[in-house]
C-alpha angles and dihedrals in degrees: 000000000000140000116246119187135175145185135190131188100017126130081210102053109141090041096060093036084064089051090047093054090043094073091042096063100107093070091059154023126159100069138018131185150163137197128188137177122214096200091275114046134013113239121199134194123178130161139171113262144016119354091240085056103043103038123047131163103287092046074060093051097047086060117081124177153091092240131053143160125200143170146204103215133204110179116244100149114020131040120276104264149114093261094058090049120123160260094058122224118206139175116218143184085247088049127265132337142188123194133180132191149199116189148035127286095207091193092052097108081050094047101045101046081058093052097045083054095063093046112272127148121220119204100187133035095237127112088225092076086061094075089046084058092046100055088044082067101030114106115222144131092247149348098292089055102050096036091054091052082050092052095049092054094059133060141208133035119352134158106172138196113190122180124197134173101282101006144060122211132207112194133177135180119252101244078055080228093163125036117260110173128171136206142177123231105192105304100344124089114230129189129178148167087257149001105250078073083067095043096054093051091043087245121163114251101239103167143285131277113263125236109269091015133132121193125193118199113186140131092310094057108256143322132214119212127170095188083155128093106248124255146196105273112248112176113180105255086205088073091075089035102056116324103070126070102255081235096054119089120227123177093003088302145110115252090202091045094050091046092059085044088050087048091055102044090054081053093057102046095029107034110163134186108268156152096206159028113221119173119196103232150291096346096034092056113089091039085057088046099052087035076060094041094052102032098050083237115139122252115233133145131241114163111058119204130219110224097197085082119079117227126307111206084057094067117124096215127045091223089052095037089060105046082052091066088052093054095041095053100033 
């Protein structure tokens, strides 16, 4: 799991992009990077931790530009290292490119074996740089093209946002696993991995992108494409459980509404003899408050979090993983 934003046409662009990433925080915390392009050069900055840790105002500043991608990144393929932090930056024989990406490619040991056979050379562990590989070989009059024959050779859970010279993309695998949303602030195109990121920058909630779909927003507004076959729907339930902000919408619904109603719906097939209903925090808290709500039980709370540890179930080691609960509810 990881948090992907982007942002195309601001003069502000990395900035927002920062605060973009901020509140998507939760849905990583072992890298952070941004990459923009000022209409001449692309310009990248990653570092290990938090964003507030890893980017401060003169990495900003180092980053000109009206266009800009970024990413929270917790570390599901791929060791947890600066080399693996995204947003990638790559040099092509079609110019530069950045790409970064939420999701697992569950064919990527398969796919890169084949790559490596036929002589390419991978820089980083994670399954992302594959598709780079892919559209280096892919023949086709443009990005889009090229990026579509990358995305059909590769399975599994993918939002993308992919940044070129003069374009953004927005891309989203066609079972729509992971959120991808996009909004408008003033004359600039956001997306984003959800839509607190558009709460925080004051952006305008458009939709989401559609399973299978690839939007381009560039100088002429946006453009909608589905070069990819169709697919059962499959959205990662998780993402209302745990993984989602409660004050971020996904599939046209509250997080934090569909968590009471989850919360409900546990009281009524699973009611149990009780004093009290606890939650463990923060997750946990809208499901305790609608189990209260349904079983008549009183809502009190009994595990305090600190809120100076990040979150535990996004860990990439157990060991790690468990001290982490110790820390977070000492």
């Amino acid at each position: 799991m990881c948090g992907i934003f982007g942002i195309y046409g601001h003069d502000e662009a990395a900035n927002l992009a920062y605060l973009g990433l901020h509140s998507l925080q939760h849905r990583g915390q072992e890298s952070v990077g941004v990459v923009t392009h000022d209409g001449t050069q692309f310009r990248r900055h990653v570092g290990m931790g938090l964003v507030s840790e890893a980017i401060d105002e003169s990495s900003l500043e180092r980053l000109p530009g009206r266009a800009a991608v970024g990413q929270v990144r917790y570390s599901t393929s791929g060791a947890s290292e600066i080399r693996n932090a995204q947003p990638f930056l790559f040099e092509y024989a079609h110019g530069g490119i950045a790409i970064a990406h939420n999701g697992n490619l569950v064919n990527a040991g398969e796919v890169r074996s084949q790559l490596e056979s036929e002589g390419s050379i991978f820089q980083t562990s994670s399954d992302t740089e594959s598709i780079v590989h892919l559209m280096a070989r892919a023949r086709g009059a443009d990005t889009l093209d090229r990026l579509s024959v990358a995305l059909a050779q590769v399975t599994g859970a993918y939002s993308l946002v992919v940044l070129t010279e003069s374009r953004l993309i927005a891309a989203r695998d066609p079972h729509g696993f992971r959120p991808l949303v996009m909004g408008r602030l003033k004359d600039s195109f956001v997306f984003s991995s959800e839509t607190s990121s558009f709460d925080l920058i004051e952006a305008e909630f458009i939709r989401e992108i559609e399973p299978g779909e690839v939007v381009i927003a560039s100088e002429h507004g946006l453009q909608s494409h589905k070069p990819l076959a169709p697919a059962k729907k499959h959205f990662c339930i998780f993402e209302h459980v745990y993984f989602a902000r409660p004050d971020s919408l996904l599939n046209g619904r509250s997080v934090y509404k569909t968590r009471i109603k989850l919360g409900r719906q546990l009281a009524t097939e699973h009611p149990v003899e009780a004093d009290v209903v606890i939650p463990v925090p923060d997750s946990g808290n809208a499901a305790a408050i609608g189990y209260a709500m349904e079983s008549g039980l009183p809502f009190e709370t009994g595990l305090i979090r600190s809120h100076y540890v990040g979150r535990t179930f996004i860990e990439p080691q157990d060991s790690i993983r468990h001290f982490g609960v110790r820390l977070k509810l000492s």
